[in-house]
N, C-alpha and C positions, 0 to 999 in steps of 0.2 A: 587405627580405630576411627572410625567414623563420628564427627561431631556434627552438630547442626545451628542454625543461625536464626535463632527463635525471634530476633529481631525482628527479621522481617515478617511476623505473624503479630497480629492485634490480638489483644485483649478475647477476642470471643476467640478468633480462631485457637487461640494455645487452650482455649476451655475446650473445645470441641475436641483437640489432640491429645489432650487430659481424658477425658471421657470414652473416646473411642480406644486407649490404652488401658483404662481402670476396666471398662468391660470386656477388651479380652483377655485380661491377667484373671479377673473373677468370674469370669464365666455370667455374668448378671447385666442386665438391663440398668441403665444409671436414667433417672432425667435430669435434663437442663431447664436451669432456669438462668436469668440474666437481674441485672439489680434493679429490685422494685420493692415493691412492698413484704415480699416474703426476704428483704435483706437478708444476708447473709449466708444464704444457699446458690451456689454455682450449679453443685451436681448432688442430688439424691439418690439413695437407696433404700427403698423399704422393705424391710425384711420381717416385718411382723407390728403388729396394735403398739409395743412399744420400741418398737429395736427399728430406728431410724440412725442411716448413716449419711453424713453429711461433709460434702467436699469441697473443701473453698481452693477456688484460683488464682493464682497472686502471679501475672504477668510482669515480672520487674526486674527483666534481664535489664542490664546497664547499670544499676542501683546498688548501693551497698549493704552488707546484709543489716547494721543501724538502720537505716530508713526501711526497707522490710519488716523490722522488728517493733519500729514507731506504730509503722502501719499497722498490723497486726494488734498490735496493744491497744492505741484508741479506736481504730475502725470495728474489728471484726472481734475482737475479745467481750464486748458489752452484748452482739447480738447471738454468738456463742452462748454465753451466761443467761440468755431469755429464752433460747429457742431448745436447748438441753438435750443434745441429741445422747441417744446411746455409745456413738463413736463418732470422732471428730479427725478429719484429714486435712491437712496444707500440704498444696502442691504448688511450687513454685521455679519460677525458670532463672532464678538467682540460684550460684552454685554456693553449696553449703557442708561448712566442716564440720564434723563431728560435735565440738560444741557449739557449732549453731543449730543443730539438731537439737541437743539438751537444754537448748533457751528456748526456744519454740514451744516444746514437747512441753516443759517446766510451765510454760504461760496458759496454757491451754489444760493442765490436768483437773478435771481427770477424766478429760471428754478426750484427749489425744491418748491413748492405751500404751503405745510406745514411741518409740522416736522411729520407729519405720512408717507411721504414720505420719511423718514429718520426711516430703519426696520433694529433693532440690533436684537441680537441674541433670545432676551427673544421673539421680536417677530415673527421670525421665529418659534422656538416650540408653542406659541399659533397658528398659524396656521397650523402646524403641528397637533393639536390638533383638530381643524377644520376640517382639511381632511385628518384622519386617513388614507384612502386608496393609500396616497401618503405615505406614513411612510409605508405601507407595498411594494409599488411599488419599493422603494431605499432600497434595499436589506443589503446593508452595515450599512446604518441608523438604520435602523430596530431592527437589530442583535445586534447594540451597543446600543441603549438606555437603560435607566437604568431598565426598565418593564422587558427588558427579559433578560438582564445582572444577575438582580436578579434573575429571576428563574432559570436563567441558572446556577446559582452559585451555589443557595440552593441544585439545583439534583444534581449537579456534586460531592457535597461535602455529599449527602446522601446512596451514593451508592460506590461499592468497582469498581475500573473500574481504567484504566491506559489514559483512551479519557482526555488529555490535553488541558482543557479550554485556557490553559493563550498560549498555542504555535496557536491554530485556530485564535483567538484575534491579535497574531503580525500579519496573513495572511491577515485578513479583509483588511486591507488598499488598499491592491495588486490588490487582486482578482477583478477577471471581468468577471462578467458573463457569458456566454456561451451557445450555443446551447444545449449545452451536458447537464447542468444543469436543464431544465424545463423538455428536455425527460428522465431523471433520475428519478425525482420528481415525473413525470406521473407512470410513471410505478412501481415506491415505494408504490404511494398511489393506485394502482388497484389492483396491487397483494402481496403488503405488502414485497416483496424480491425486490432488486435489484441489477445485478452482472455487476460491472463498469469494462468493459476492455477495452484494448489500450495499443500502444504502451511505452516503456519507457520514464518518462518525457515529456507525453504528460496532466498532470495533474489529473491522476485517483484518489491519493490522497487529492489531494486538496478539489476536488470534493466530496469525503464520506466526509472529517471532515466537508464541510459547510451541508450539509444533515446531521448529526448529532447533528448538534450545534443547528441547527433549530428548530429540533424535540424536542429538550432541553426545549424550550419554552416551547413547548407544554403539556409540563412535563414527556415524557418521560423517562427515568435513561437510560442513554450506559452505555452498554457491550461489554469492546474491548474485542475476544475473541484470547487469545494467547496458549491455549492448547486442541485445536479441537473443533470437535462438539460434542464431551463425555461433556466437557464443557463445552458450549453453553447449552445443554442439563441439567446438573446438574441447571444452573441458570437461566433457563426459568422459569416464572411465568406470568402465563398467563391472573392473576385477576389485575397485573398491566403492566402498560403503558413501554414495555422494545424496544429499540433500539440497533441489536445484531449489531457487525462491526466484519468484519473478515477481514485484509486485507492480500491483496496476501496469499488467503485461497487455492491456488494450488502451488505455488510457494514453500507451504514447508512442503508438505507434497506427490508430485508425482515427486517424485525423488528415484531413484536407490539404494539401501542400504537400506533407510527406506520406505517402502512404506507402512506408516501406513494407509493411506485411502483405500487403498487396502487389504494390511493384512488381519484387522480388519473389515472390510466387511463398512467403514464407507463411500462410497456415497453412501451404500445404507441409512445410518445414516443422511447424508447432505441431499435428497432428502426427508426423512421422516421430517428433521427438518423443511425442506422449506415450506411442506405443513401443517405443523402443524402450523408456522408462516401465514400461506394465510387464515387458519379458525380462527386465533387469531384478533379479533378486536384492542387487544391492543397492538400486537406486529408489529416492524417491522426490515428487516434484511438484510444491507449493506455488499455488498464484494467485492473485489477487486482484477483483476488479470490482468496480461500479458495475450494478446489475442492467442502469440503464444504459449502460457502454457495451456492455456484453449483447446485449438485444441489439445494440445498432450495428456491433460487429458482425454478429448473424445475420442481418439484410444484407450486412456489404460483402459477404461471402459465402457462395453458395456452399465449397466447401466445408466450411468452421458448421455452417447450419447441418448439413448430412454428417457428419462425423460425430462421433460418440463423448465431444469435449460435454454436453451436458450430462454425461451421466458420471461425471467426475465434480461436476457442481456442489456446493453447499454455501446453500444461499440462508445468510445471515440476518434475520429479522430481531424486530425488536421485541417480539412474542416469545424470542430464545431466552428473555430474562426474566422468571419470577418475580412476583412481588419483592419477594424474600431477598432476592438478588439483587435487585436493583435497590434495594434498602443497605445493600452488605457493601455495596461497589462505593455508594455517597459515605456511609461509615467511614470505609478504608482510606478513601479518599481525605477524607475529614480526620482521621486520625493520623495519617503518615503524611499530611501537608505539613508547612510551613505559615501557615494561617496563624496568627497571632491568637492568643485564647479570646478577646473582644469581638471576631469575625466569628468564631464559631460560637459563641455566645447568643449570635444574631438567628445560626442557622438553629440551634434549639432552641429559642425563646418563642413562644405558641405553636410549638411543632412544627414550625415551619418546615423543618425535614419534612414532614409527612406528607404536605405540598407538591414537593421536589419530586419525589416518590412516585407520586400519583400523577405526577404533570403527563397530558399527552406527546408532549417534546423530550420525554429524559431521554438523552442519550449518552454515552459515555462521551465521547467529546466533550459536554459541557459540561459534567463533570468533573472531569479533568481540567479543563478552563477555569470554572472558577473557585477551586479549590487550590491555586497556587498564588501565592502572593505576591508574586513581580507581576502578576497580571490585574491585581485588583486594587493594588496598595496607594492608587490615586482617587480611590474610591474609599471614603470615610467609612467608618465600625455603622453607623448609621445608619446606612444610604446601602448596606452589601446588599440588604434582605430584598431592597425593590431593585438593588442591580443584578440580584440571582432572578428576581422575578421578570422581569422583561427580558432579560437572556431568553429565559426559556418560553415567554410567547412571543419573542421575535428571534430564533437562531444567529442568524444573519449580525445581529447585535455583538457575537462572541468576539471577529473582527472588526465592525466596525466602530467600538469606541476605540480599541487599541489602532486602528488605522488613523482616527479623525485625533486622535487627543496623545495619543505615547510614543509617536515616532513624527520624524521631521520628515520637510517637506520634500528633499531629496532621498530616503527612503519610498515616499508616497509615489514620487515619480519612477522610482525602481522597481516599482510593483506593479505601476500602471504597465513601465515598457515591458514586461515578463508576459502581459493578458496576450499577446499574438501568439505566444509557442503555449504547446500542451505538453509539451514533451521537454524545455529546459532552452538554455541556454551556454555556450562557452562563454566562458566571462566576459574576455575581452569582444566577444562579437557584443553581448550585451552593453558594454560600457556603452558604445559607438552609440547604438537606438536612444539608452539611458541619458546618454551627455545631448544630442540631439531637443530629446523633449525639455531635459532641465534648463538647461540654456532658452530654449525657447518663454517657456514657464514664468523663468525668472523677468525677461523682460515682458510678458504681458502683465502677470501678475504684481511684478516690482518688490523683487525680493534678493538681498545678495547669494553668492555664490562661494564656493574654494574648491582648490584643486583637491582636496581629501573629501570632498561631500560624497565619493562615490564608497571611497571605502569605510568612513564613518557608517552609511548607510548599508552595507554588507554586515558589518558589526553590529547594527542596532538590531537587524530583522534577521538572523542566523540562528537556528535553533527556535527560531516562534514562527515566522510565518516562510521563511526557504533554509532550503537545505542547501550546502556545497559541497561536492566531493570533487574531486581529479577535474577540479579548475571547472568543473560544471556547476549549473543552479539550475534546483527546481524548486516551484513551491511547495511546500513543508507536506501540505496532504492536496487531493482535489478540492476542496468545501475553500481555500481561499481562494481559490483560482475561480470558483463558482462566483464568489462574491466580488474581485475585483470586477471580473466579468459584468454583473449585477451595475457595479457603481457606475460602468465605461456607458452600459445600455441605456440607463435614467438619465447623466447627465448629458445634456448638447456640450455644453464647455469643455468636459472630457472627449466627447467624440471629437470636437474641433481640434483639442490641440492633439489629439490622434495621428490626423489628415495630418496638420501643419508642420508637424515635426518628424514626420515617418521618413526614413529613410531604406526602408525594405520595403517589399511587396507582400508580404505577409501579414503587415499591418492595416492598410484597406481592406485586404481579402479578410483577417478577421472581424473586422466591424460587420461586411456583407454576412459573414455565418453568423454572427449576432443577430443580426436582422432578420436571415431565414430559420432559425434555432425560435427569437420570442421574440419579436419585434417590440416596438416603443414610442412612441409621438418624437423620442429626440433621434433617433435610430434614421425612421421613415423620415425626418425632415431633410435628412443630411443624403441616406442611402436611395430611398425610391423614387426621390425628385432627382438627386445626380446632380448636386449643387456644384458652382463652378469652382467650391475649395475641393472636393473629390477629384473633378478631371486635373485640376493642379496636381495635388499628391500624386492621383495615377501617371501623368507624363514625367513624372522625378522618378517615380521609382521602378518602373514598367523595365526598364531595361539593365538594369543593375545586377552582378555576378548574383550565380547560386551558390558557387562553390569558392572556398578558398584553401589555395593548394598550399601545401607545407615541405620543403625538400624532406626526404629521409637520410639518415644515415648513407646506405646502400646507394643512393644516389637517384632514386625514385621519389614521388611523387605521391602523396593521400590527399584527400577531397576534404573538406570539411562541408557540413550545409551550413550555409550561410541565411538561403533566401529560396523562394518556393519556384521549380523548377520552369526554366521558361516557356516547355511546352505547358504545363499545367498552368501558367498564367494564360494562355490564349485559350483556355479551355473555361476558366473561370470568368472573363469575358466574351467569352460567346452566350456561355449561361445567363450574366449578368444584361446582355444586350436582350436575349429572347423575352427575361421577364418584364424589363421595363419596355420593349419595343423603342429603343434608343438608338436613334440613327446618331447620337453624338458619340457614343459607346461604339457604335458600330464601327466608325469612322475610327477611335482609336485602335479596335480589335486590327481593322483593315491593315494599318499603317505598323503596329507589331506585327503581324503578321509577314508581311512584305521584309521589317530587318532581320526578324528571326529566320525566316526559310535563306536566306543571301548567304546570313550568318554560320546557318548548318551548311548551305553548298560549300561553303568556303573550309570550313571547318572539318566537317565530318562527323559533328558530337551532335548528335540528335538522341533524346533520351527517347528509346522505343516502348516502352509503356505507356509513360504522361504520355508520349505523343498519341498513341491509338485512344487515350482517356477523352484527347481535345478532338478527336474523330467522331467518338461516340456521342461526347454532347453537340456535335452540327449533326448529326441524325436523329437526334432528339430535339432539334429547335427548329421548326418548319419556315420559323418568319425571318431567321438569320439564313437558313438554307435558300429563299427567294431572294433576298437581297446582297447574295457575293457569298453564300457561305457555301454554297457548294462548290466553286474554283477555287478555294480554303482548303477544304476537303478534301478534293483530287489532288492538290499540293501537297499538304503533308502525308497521302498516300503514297504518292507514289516516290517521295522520302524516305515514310517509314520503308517500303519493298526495295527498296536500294540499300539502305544501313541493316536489312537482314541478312545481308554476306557476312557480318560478323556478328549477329543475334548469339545471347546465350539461352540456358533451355528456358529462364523465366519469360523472357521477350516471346521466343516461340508460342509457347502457349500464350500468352497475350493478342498473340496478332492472329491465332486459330481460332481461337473462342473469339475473337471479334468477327471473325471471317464465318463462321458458325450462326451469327447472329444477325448479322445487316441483311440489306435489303439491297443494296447501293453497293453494288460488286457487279463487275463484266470481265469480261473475258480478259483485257490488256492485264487487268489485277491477278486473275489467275494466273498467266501463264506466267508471270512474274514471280509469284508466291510457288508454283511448283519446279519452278528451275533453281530456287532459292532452298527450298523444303527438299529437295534431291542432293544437294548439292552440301546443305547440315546432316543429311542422313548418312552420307557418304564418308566424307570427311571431320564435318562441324566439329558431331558429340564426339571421336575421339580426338581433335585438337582441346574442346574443351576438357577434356580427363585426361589430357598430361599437362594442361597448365593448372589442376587440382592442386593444392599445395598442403592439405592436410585433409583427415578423416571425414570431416563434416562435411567441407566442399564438396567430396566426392559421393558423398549420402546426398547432400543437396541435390546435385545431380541426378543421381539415379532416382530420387523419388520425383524430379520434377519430371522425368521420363515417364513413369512408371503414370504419373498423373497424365499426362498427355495422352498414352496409350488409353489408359480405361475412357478418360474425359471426352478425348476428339476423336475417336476410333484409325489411329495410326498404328500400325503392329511397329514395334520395335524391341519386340524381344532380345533379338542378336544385341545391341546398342545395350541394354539394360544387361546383359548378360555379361557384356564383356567389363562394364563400370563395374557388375560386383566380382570379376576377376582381381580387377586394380585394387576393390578394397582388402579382397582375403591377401592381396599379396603387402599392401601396406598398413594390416593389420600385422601380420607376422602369425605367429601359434597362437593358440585359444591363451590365454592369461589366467592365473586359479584366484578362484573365486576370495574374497577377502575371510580370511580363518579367527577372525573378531569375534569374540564371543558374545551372543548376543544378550540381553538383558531385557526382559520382561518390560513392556512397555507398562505403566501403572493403569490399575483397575479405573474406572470410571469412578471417577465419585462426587457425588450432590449432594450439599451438605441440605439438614431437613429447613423445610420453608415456613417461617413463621407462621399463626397461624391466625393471627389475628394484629390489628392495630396495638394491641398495649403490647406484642412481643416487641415491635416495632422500638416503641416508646423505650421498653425497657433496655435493650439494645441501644439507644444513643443515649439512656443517661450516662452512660460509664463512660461519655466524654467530658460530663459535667467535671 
């Protein structure tokens, strides 16, 4: 038998579940009201001039049925006695025995007619059982009863997946429906993808984990995917019910340094996943990004721009939330915090909700910020109302008191060294950067030290402003990464001890995208002049590993990234030399240049992407192309057409579509690229498809063919023909489809929108 966990519904909402349950048991129209001046009316009926039914809600699951009984005696028995309706109901989510039926009934006569007018908890879920389509209509109810608790627990715990049941679960309470959520839903279920974007802290997350949690039910398994769509790809299985999640799937991966969606030729990978997911009956596939991420990804790819990823869009505005709603979110918030009753005391006292409400800044974010009390509890009962009020005209404010005031100084330094990656860190490469700047830190500033500052400060800032999982850190959302960002731009002293203590190349290089992203007087004084602490930093770290190798088991070898690859360093200072016309810069480009090309002759590791990236920026620098950048140029050319003997199909297309596009091509480069391009045709792509070592690789493959052909006009049918032999053969027989029975996704539902300021009102007194 099916129970429910009324807990996690407020006060209005169990009125509203009351109401929508009494209307379809009596076939009638109830109105709400909330406590105001018509006290003592939740839900009315009027059935005639004098035959008025009236139905009070008594939310006080947790409570003993004594204090239910108190309550009822002094609060609601005095305004019962004045208001003398025809017939009088209590409905209550405390469960209730038989004789507490008869005490109720007994206090209330002769306005309560029987003791069936007296509906405790156990009769609420039978009615709920009655009209199932209410139990799908209350989304929160739904999600918590124990029918899909259970199922949701069994997937979660049968499948390898990082989607945290018990962190969706504390949200439930909060969450408030949304516009954004049904046009989500629709477009999940027509095209089986959906890509949520919006601004920061405007609830894009919130939004996948309740579409995930749902689809739980339905028995899906999630798949959060946290290392591309290689794998996503590896854990597609298409005979059963998968739910992939990506979030901020561009945020970290179309970034500078690494551009592995690019490298590796992987939107064309993400566009083939997508529509593999749209023929899959049983799959479906959540992503999440910054909408002005999403825009920049579309310049940096022609193909993500021509492909149909926008019509799988649902972009998240702040216009998705009602008055009404944006009133119900600070409610919930307010009533399922941990707020001492003195802080909420501050947020009713001259309506000051009503403020919050109306402010042009509400977002949930801040909301949620300062509605929880480890974040505000150094903030006096006092002093909350003008520290909610400068939150919300200065955003930015949400981190930086808790950066400048609640966490130490070796946290602060852990967050600065995080501003170089968008995409995270392994810890221990992190400590390396973090110990670097602290150490430095300490002796300008003069402050002691200990060997646990690092992981004291993992513990302080864990759960508020970074996340860790599998010995990885990322910050906790984008918006603090926006802001440390912010702090590094303004201040010179942060940019300095940047330089001073950098021990990667990744950390100049971000200061320089600072500077061309929104420049700054402290930015421009350091980056456009090319101060002599900059060429310092750059000759420390200009030559320092990318990768650091880790033995395996098996007795091979994996890469880590370490540091931004060393052709894409000489590509970032060609760039960096053209804009400022820096013959100092030039001289360093010159001189890296010289150890890395020796480096590859000796070697053989020349990365063939980055490499054709630092090609492209000397055909785009005409004053670096005069001054040596063209014997630069022909160098790493005729490089990269040598290390095409063992090019895979992403590098090919790389150096095609380059070869497609210059100007600065002759004949020696041809004959080069077509002894080379006969010789992959020939041989290559089936040495690359038998060192495939599982499904996706071999789909990588063919779809990077398949792009090649349409993009450069190569025929390679046969080549593409023969990859999807290898897969129907390491696929096996077709697989049967998953025999899960499916479960009616819940109706949409929007609860009605206040309709004026005093519903508003009346509505937060019941946290009085």
């Amino acid at each position: 038998m099916t129970a429910y966990d009324f807990q996690r519904l407020s006060p209005y909402d169990f009125e509203e579940l009351v109401r929508d349950l009494l209307q379809a048991e009596w076939g009638v129209l109830l109105e709400s009201f909330t406590a105001g001046k018509d006290g003592g009316i939740d839900l009315r009926c009027l059935r005639g001039p004098n035959d008025v039914v009236i139905v009070q809600c008594k939310h006080t699951e947790g409570t003993t049925y004594s204090h239910l009984l108190r309550s009822l005696r002094t609060i609601e028995l005095p305004k019962v006695q004045a208001l003398k309706p025809s017939r009088y109901l209590v409905v209550t989510s405390t469960g209730l025995t038989p004789s507490n039926k008869d005490g109720i009934a007994a206090l209330f006569s002769p306005y309560i007619h029987n003791v069936t007018d007296v509906v405790g908890r156990d009769d609420v879920e039978n009615l709920l059982r009655r009209h199932p389509t209410v139990e799908l209509a209350n989304f929160k109810l739904w999600l918590t009863s124990t029918a899909v608790m259970t199922r949701v627990l069994h997937n979660a715990e049968h499948c390898q997946t990082d989607f945290e049941v018990d962190r969706v679960l504390r949200k439930l309470p909060v969450f408030v429906q949304s516009d954004g959520f049904p046009r989500a839903q629709k477009i999940l279920s027509e095209t089986h993808t959906v890509v949520i974007s919006g601004a920061p802290g405007i609830g894009k997350t919130t939004l996948a984990d309740m579409l995930l949690y749902a689809h739980l039910d339905q028995g899906f398994e999630p798949v959060v995917v946290q290392g591309g769509i290689v794998e996503a790809k590896r854990l597609f299985d298409k005979s059963k019910r998968q739910i992939f999640y990506f979030d901020d799937f561009l945020g970290s991966t179309f970034f500078r340094g690494h551009d592995e969606l690019i490298d590796r030729n992987q939107d064309v990978s993400l566009i083939a996943f997508i529509e593999a997911i749209g023929r899959s009956p049983n799959s479906r596939f959540v992503l999440t990004t910054r909408e002005h991420v999403l825009r920049s990804a579309l310049k940096m790819s022609e193909r993500l721009a021509n492909s149909q990823i926008l019509d799988h869009r649902c972009v998240l505005e702040l216009g998705d939330y009602t008055y009404s709603q944006k009133a119900r979110i600070l409610y919930n918030h307010l009533h399922f915090s941990d707020l001492p009753q003195d802080y909420r005391d501050e947020v009713l006292a001259g309506e000051f909700y009503l403020q919050i409400v109306k402010h042009r800044n509400f977002i949930p974010r801040i909301i949620e910020w300062l509605s929880g009390y480890v974040r505000v509890k150094e903030v006096p009962p006092q002093l909350y109302r003008t520290h909610v009020a400068q939150l919300l005209e200065s955003p930015e404010r949400i981190w930086s008191h808790a950066f400048n005031h609640q966490i130490s100084s070796a946290a602060r330094n852990l967050l600065l060294s995080m501003a170089a990656s968008k995409y995270g860190f392994e810890l221990a490469d992190l400590e390396l950067m973090w110990a670097a700047l602290h150490q430095h830190c300490s002796r300008k500033y003069n402050f002691s030290t200990t060997p646990q500052d690092f992981r004291r400060a993992l513990d302080e800032l864990e759960g508020s402003f970074i996340n860790i999982k599998n010995q990885r850190i990322t910050f906790a959302n984008p918006s603090i990464h926006d802001f440390v960002d912010n702090l590094i731009r303004g201040s010179e002293e942060h940019i300095n001890d940047q330089l001073d203590s950098a021990i990667r190349f990744v950390q100049p290089q971000h200061l320089f995208d600072l500077a061309n992203e929104r420049s700054s007087p402290a930015l421009a004084a350091t980056m456009a002049d090319y101060s002599p602490r900059l060429f310092t930093c750059l000759q420390r770290v200009l030559y320092g590993p990318h990768l650091r190798w880790t033995k395996k088991s098996d007795g091979g070898s994996v890469g880590t990234f370490l540091d931004t690859y060393p052709e894409s360093r000489l590509q970032f200072l060609v760039e960096w030399s053209e804009r400022g016309k820096s013959r100092a810069l030039l001289e360093v480009l010159r001189k890296a240049s010289d150890f890395f090309l020796a480096l590859w002759a000796d070697t053989g590791r020349l990365d063939i992407t980055p490499a054709i990236r630092a090609i492209e920026a000397i055909d785009g620098a005409p004053w670096v192309q005069d001054n040596g950048g063209r014997e630069l140029q022909s160098a790493l050319l005729e490089v990269v057409l040598d290390e095409m003997r063992f090019a895979r199909v992403y590098e090919w297309d790389s150096i095609l579509e380059y070869h497609q596009k210059t100007k600065t091509w002759d004949d020696k480069y041809e004959l080069a690229l077509q002894t080379r391009l006969a010789r992959y045709k020939e041989d290559g792509i089936n040495d690359e498809a038998r060192e495939c070592s599982s499904i996706s690789e071999l789909e990588e493959l063919r779809d990077g063919l398949i792009s090649i052909q349409k993009d450069r006009g190569l025929s390679l049918a046969d080549a593409i023909s023969s990859v999807e032999s290898r897969l129907e053969e390491y696929e096996g027989p077709e697989r049967p489809s998953s025999t899960y029975e499916d479960h009616s996704f819940p109706e949409t539902y929007r609860p009605p929108d206040f309709p004026n300021d005093e519903e508003i009102r009346n509505l937060f007194r019941t946290l009085i």
